[in-house]
PADO-83514 format. One record per residue (C-alpha): residue number from 1; x, y, z. Coordinates in nm, 3 decimals, always signed. Layout:
N
{r NUM; {X; Y; Z}},
...
This chain:
307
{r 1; {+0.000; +0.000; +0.000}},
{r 2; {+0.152; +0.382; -0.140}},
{r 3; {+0.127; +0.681; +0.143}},
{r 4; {-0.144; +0.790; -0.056}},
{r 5; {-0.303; +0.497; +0.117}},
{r 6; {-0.273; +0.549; +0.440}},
{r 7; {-0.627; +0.592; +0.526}},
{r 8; {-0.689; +0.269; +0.546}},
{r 9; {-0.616; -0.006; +0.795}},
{r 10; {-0.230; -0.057; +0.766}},
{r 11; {-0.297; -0.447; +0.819}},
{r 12; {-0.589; -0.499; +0.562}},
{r 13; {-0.554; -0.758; +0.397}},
{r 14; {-0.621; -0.582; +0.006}},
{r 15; {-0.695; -0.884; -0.191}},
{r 16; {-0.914; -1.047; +0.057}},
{r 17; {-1.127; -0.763; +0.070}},
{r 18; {-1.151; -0.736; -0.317}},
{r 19; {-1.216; -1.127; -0.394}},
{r 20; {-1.478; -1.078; -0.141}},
{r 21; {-1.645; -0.802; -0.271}},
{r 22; {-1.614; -0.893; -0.636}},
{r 23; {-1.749; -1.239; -0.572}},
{r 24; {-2.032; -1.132; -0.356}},
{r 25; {-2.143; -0.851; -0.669}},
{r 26; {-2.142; -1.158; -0.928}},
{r 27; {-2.327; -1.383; -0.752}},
{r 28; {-2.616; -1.120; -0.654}},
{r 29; {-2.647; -0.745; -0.787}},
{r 30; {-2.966; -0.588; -0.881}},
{r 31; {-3.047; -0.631; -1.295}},
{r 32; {-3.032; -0.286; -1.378}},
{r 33; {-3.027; -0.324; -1.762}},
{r 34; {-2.739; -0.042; -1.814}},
{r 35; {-2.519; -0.297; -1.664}},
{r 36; {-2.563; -0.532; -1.959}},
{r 37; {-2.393; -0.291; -2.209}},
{r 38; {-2.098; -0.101; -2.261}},
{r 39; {-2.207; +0.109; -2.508}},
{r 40; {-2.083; +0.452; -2.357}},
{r 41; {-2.375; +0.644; -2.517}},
{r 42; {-2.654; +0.400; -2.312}},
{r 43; {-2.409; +0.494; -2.017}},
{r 44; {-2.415; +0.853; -2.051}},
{r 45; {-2.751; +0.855; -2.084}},
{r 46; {-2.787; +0.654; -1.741}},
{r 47; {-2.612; +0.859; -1.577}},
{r 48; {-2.717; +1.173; -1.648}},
{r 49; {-3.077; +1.061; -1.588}},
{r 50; {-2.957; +0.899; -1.230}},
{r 51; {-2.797; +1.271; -1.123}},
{r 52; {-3.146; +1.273; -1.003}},
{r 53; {-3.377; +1.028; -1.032}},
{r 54; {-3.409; +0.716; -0.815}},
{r 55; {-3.222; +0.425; -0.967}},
{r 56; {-3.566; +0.216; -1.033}},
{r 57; {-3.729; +0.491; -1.136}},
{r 58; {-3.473; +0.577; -1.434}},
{r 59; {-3.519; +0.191; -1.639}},
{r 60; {-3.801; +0.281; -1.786}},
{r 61; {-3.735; +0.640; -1.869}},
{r 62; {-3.383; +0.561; -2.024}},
{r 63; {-3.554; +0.235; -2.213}},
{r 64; {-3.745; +0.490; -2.336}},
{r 65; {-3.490; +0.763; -2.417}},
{r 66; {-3.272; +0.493; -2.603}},
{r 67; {-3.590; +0.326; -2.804}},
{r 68; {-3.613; +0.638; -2.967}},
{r 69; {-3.352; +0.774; -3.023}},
{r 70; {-3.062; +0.456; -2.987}},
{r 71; {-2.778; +0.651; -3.118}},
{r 72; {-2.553; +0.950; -3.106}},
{r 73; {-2.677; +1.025; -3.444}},
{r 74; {-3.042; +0.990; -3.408}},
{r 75; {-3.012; +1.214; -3.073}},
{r 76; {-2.799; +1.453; -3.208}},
{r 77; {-3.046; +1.487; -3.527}},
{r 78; {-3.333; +1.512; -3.300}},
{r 79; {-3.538; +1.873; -3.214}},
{r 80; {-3.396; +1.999; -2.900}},
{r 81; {-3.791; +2.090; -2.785}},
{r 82; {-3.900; +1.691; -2.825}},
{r 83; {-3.568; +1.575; -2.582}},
{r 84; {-3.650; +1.796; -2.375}},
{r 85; {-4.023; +1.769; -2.363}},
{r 86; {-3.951; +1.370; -2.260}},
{r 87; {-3.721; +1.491; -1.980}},
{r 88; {-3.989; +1.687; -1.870}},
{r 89; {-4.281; +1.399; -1.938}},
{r 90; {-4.057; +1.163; -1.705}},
{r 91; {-3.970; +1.387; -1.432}},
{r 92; {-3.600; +1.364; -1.483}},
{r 93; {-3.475; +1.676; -1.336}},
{r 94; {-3.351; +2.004; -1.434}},
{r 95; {-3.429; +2.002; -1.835}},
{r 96; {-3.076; +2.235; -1.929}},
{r 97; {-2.928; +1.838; -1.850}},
{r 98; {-3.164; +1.733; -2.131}},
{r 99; {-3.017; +1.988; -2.342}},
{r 100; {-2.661; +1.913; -2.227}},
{r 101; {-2.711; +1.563; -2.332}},
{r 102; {-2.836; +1.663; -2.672}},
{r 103; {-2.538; +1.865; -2.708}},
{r 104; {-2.264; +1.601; -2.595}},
{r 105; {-2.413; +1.384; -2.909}},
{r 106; {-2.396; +1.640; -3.135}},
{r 107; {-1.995; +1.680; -3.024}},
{r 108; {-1.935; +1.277; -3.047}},
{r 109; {-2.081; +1.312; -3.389}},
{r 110; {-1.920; +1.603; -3.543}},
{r 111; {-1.613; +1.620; -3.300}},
{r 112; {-1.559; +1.235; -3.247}},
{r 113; {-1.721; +1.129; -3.601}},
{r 114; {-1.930; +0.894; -3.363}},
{r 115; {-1.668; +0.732; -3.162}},
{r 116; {-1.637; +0.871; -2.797}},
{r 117; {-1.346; +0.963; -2.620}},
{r 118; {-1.228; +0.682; -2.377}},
{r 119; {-1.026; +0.901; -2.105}},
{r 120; {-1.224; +1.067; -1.831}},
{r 121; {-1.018; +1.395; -1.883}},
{r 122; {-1.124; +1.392; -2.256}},
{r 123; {-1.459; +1.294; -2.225}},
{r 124; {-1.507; +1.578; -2.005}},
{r 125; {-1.440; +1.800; -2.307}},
{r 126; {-1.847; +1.704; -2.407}},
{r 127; {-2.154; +1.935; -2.280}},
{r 128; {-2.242; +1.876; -1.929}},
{r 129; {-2.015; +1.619; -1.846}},
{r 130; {-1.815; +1.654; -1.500}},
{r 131; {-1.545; +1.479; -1.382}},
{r 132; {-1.754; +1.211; -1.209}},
{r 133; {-1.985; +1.129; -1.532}},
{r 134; {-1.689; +1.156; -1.735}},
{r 135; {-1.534; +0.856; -1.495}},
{r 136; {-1.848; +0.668; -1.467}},
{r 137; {-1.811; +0.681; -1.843}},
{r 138; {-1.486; +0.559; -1.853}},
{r 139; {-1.534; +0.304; -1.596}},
{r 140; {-1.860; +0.116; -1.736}},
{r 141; {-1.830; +0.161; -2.094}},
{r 142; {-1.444; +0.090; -2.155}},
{r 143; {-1.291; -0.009; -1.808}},
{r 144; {-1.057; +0.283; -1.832}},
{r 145; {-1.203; +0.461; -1.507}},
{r 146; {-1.096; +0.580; -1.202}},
{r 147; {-1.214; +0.494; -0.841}},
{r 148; {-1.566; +0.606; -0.887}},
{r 149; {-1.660; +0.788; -0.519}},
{r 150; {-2.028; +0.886; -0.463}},
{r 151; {-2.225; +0.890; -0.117}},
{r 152; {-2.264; +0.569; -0.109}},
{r 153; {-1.879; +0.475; -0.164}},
{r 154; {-1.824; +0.719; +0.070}},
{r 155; {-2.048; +0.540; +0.345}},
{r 156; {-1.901; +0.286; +0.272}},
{r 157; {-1.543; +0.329; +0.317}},
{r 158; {-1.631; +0.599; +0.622}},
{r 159; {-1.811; +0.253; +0.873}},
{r 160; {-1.594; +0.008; +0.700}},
{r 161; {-1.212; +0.183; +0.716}},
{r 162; {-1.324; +0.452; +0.950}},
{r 163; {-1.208; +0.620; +0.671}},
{r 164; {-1.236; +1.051; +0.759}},
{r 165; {-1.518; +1.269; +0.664}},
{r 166; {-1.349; +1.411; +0.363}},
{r 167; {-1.328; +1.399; -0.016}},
{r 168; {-0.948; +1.405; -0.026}},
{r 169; {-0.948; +1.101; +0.155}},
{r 170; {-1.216; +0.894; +0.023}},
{r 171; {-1.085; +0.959; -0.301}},
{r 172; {-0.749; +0.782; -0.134}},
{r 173; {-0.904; +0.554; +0.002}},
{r 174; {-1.089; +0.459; -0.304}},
{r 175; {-0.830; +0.444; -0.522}},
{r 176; {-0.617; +0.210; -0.293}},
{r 177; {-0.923; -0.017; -0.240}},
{r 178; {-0.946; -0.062; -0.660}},
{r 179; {-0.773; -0.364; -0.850}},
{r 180; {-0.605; -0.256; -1.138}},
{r 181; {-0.773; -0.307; -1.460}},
{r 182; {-1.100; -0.343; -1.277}},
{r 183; {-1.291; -0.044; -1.273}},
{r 184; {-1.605; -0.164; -1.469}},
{r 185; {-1.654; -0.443; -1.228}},
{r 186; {-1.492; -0.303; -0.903}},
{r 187; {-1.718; +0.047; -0.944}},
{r 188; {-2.045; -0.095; -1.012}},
{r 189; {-1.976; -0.366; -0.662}},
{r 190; {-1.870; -0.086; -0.411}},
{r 191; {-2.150; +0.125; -0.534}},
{r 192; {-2.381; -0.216; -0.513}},
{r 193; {-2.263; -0.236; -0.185}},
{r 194; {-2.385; +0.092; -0.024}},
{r 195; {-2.693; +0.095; -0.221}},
{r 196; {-2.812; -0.249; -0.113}},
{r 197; {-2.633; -0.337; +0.231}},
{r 198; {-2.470; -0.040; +0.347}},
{r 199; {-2.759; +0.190; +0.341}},
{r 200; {-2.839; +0.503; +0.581}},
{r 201; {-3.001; +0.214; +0.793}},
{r 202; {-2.735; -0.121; +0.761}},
{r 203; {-2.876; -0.425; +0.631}},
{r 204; {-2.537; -0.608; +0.698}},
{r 205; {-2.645; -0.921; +0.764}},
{r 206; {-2.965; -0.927; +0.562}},
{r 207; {-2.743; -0.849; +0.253}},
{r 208; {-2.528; -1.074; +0.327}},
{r 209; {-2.232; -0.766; +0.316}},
{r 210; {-1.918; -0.950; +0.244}},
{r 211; {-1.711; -0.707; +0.435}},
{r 212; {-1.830; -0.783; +0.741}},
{r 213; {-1.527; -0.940; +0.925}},
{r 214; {-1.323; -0.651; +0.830}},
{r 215; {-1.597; -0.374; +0.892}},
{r 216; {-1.515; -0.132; +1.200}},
{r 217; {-1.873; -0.067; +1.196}},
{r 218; {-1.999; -0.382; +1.187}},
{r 219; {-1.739; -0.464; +1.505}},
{r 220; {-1.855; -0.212; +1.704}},
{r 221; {-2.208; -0.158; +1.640}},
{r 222; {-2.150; +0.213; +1.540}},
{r 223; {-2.353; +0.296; +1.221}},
{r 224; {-2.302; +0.682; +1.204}},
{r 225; {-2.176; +0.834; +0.830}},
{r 226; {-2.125; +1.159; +0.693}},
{r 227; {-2.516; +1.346; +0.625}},
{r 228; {-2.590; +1.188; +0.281}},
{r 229; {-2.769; +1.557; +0.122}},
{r 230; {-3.152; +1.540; +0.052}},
{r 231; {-3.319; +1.643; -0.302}},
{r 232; {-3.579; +1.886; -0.215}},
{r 233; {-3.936; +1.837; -0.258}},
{r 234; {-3.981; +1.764; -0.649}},
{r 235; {-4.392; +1.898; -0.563}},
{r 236; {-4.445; +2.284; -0.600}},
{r 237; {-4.093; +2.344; -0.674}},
{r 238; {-3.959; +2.528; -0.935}},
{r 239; {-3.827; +2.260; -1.107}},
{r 240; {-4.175; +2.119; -1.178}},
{r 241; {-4.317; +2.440; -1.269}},
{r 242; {-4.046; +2.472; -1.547}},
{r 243; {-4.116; +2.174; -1.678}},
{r 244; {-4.502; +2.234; -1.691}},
{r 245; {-4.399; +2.539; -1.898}},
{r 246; {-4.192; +2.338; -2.138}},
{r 247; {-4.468; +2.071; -2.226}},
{r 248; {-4.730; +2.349; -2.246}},
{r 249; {-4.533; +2.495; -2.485}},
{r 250; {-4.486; +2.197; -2.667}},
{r 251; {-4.837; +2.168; -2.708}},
{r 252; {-4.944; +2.530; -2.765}},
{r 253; {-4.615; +2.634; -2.927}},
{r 254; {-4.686; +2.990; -2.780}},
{r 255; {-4.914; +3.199; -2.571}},
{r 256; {-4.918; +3.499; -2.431}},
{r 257; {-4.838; +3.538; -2.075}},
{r 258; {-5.191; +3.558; -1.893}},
{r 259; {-5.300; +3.244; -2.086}},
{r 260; {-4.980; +3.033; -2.006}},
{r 261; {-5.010; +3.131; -1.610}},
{r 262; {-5.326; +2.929; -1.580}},
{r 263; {-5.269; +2.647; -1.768}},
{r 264; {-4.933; +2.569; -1.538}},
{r 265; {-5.091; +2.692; -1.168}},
{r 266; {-5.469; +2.666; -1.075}},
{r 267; {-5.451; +2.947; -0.871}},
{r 268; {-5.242; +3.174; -1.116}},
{r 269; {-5.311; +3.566; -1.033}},
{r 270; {-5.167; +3.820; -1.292}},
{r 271; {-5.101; +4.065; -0.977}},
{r 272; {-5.091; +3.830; -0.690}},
{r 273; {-4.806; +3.606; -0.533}},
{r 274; {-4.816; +3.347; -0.819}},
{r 275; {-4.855; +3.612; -1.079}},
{r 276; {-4.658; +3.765; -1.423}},
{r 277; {-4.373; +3.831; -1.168}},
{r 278; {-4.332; +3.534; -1.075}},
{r 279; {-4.395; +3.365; -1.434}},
{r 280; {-4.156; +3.604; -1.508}},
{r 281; {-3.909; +3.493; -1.364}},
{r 282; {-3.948; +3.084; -1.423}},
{r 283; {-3.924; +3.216; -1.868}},
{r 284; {-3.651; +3.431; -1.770}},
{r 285; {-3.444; +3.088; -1.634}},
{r 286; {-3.581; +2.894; -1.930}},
{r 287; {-3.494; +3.161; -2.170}},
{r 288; {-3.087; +3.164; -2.011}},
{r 289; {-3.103; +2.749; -2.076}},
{r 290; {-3.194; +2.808; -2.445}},
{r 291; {-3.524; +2.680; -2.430}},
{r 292; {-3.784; +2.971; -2.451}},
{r 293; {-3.768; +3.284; -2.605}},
{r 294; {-3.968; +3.579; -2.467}},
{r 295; {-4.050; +3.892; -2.707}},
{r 296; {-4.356; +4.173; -2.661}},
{r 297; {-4.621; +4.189; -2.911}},
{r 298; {-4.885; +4.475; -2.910}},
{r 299; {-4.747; +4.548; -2.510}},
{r 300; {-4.829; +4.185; -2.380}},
{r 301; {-4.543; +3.941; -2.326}},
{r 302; {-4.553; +3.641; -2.565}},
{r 303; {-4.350; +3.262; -2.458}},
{r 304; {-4.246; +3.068; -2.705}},
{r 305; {-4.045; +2.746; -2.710}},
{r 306; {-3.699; +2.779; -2.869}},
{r 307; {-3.663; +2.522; -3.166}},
């Protein structure tokens, strides 16, 4: 083990603890059907949709997504209004990430002539992508990722390692708990692990955790982990409001302001609370993601999606 290692255990025993973990993933790991390809386009999409959007939820969305439009090419050659309208239709999340993903495709296609980057550092170079997409990228498509380190690997490592509350060190920690040449398999098990077994509330023995004999929480009965951060309420929030403007839009193609306001809130009031100000304000964000365009006709404000 390197000194970058040294938050873990200086007597663990590193390929035990992989050969356990890897074993326990193959012979039991939820079917999620973006584990069954390595086409890094399917995986993009996955993961931008997950950013979000509980795991089970996603399947039949990104079946969807990928049903109509199964390549680079056919996303990329797609209106930007109809990919986002189906973001918006399946509750996916802020729709500028629908319009990201649209314009990734278009990069593979005229960038990449239709072949994506393998490196995380280069695949980072498409709309939208961050470093930890770009890895997750990397990792499940061509097995060229890093340590992949979201809450859950961070749970994980934090009870198991009493590794310390911080990113530095998880990413450490991560990296030295990897097997070379493994990040396809070795990123989708620890993240199996602290979605299935260690959850906010343990189901060690229930799942059967294979790390167990090594785990200091396990040992000692001590279950506490860094605050895993809450999405806020999806109902009433701006996010949903946005999106009822998009697929109103889509349907109307544009209307002036005072007929829109209605047909998004019940209780819509020109002058009151939920009123032009604060419709207002909802375009104005759309209009900054490239999605509506706002112009004045005859003194009255007029919305109109962006094709």
């Amino acid at each position: 083990m390197t000194d970058d290692a040294v938050e873990l255990p200086a007597d663990l025993d590193l390929e035990a603890v992989r050969e356990a973990l890897l074993e326990w993933y193959e012979a039991d790991h939820r079917p999620f059907p973006w584990r069954e390809t390595d086409d890094p386009y399917a995986i993009l999409v996955c993961e931008v949709m997950s950013q979000q959007t509980q795991l089970d939820r996603v399947v039949d969305a990104w079946e969807a997504f990928l049903e109509r439009w199964p390549t680079t090419a056919d996303l990329a050659a797609a209106d930007r209004a109809d990919v986002v309208g189906f973001w918006s239709g399946h509750r996916l999340g802020y729709n500028n990430r629908a319009k990201y993903l649209h314009e990734a495709a278009s990069q593979v296609e005229a960038e990449y002539d239709g072949a994506f980057p393998r490196e995380p550092d280069e695949l980072q170079e498409l709309m939208g992508v961050g470093p930890y997409t770009a890895n997750a990228v990397a990792s499940f498509a061509f097995n060229e990722g890093d340590a992949v380190v979201d809450t859950n690997v961070k749970r994980v490592c934090y009870r198991a390692f009493d590794v310390p509350d911080d990113d530095a060190a998880f990413e450490r920690a991560a990296t030295a708990l990897m097997p070379d040449g493994r990040s396809r398999a070795w990123n989708n098990a620890i993240m199996e692990l602290g979605g299935v077994a260690c959850t906010q509330t343990p189901r060690c023995d229930e799942a059967g955790c294979p790390w167990r004999e090594w785990c200091g929480a396990y040992a000692s009965g001590d279950f506490t982990a860094p605050d895993v951060p809450t999405q806020p309420s999806f109902d009433g929030s701006r996010r949903q409001f946005r999106g009822r403007i998009v697929r109103t839009l889509r349907e109307y193609d544009e209307l002036e302001l005072d007929v829109l306001g209605p047909r998004i809130r019940v209780d819509y009031n020109p002058q009151g609370e939920h009123g032009r100000a604060w419709l207002l304000e909802l375009l104005a964000d759309l209009e900054t993601d490239g999605l509506v365009t706002l112009e004045t006709r005859d003194g009255e404000p007029v919305a109109r999606l962006r094709r």
